[in-house]
VMD Tcl script that draws the C-alpha trace (Angstrom):
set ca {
  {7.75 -20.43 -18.24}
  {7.55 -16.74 -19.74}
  {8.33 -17.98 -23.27}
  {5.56 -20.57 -22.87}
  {2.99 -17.52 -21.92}
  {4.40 -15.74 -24.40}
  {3.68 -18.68 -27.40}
  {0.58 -19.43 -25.66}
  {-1.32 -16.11 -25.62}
  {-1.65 -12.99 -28.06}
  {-0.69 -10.04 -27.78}
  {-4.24 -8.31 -26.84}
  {-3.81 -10.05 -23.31}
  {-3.71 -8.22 -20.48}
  {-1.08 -8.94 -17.72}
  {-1.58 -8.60 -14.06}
  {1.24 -9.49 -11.36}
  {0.44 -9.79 -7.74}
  {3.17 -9.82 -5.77}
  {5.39 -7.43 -3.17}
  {8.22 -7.29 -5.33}
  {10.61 -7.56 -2.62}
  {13.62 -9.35 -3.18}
  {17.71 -9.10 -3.58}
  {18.22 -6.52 -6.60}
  {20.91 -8.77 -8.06}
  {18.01 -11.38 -8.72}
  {16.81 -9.14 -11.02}
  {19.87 -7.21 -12.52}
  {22.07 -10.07 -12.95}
  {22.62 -13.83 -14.25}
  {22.95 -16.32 -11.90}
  {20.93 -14.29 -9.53}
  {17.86 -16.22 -8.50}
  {18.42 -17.79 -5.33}
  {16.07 -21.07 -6.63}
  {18.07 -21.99 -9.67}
  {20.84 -21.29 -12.39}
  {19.66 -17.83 -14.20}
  {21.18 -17.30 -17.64}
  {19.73 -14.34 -18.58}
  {18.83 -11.84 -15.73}
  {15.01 -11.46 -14.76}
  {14.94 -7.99 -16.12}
  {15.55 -9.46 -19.68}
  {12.47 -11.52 -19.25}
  {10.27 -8.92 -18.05}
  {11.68 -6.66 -21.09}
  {10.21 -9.72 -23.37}
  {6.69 -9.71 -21.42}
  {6.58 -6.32 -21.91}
  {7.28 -6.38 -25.67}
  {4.69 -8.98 -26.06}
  {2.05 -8.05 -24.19}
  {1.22 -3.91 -24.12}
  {-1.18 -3.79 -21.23}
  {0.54 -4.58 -17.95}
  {-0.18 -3.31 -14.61}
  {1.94 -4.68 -11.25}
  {-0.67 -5.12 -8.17}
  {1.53 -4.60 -4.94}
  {0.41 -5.12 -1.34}
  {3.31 -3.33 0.51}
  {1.74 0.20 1.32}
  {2.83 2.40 -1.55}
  {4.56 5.18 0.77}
  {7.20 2.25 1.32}
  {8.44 1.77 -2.52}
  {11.03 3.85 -2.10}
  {12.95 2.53 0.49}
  {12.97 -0.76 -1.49}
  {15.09 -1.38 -4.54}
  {13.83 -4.44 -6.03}
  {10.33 -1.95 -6.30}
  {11.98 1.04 -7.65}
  {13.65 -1.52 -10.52}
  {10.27 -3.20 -11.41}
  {8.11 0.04 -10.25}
  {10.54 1.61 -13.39}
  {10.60 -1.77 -15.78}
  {6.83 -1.76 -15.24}
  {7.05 1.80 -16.73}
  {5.30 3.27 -13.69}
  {2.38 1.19 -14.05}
  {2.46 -0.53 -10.13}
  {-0.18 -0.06 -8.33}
  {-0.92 -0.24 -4.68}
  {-3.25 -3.15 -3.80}
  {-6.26 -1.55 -2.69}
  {-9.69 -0.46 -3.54}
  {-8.06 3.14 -5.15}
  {-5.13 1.12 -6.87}
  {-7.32 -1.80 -8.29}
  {-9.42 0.93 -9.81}
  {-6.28 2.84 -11.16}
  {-4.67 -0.34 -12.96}
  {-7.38 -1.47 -14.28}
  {-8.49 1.89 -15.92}
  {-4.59 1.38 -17.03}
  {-4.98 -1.52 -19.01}
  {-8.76 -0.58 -20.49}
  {-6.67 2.06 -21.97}
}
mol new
graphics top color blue
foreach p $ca { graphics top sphere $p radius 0.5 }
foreach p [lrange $ca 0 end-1] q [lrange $ca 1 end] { graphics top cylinder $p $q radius 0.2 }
display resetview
């Protein structure tokens, strides 16, 4: 599915996940880690590739941004992401998206 987006749109895309990014760390750090399906290459290798591709990303995230820390799966894709999550409200809306007119 990421290759496909990958083949399917340039580069001068811009990339916006939704999403809590809470989960097991291992089904990001490691093969074999999703809990849906055989993983040969760990999620973090894929997001690597997205991120290669595509230079403006931003990560929208609806779990109150005071509360990152305390998760790991968000401190690993808060840090793959290269800092550029972004709480999902009015304030962090405005902030990712003045991210990616950059």
């Amino acid at each position: 599915m990421v290759q496909d987006i990958i083949n399917k749109f340039s580069s001068d895309y811009k990339v916006i996940v939704v999403g809590d990014a809470t989960m097991a760390p291992y089904e990001i750090t490691n093969a074999g880690g999703s809990i849906e399906h055989w993983n040969e290459e760990p999620s973090h290798v894929w997001i690597k590739r997205l991120s290669d591709h595509f230079e403006n990303m931003a990560w929208l995230n609806p779990v109150p941004d005071d509360h990152w820390d305390y998760t790991s799966s968000i401190c690993i894709l808060r840090d793959l992401f290269e800092n550029r999550m972004y709480p999902l409200t009015l304030k962090g809306l405005e902030e990712g998206m003045a991210e990616l007119s950059k």
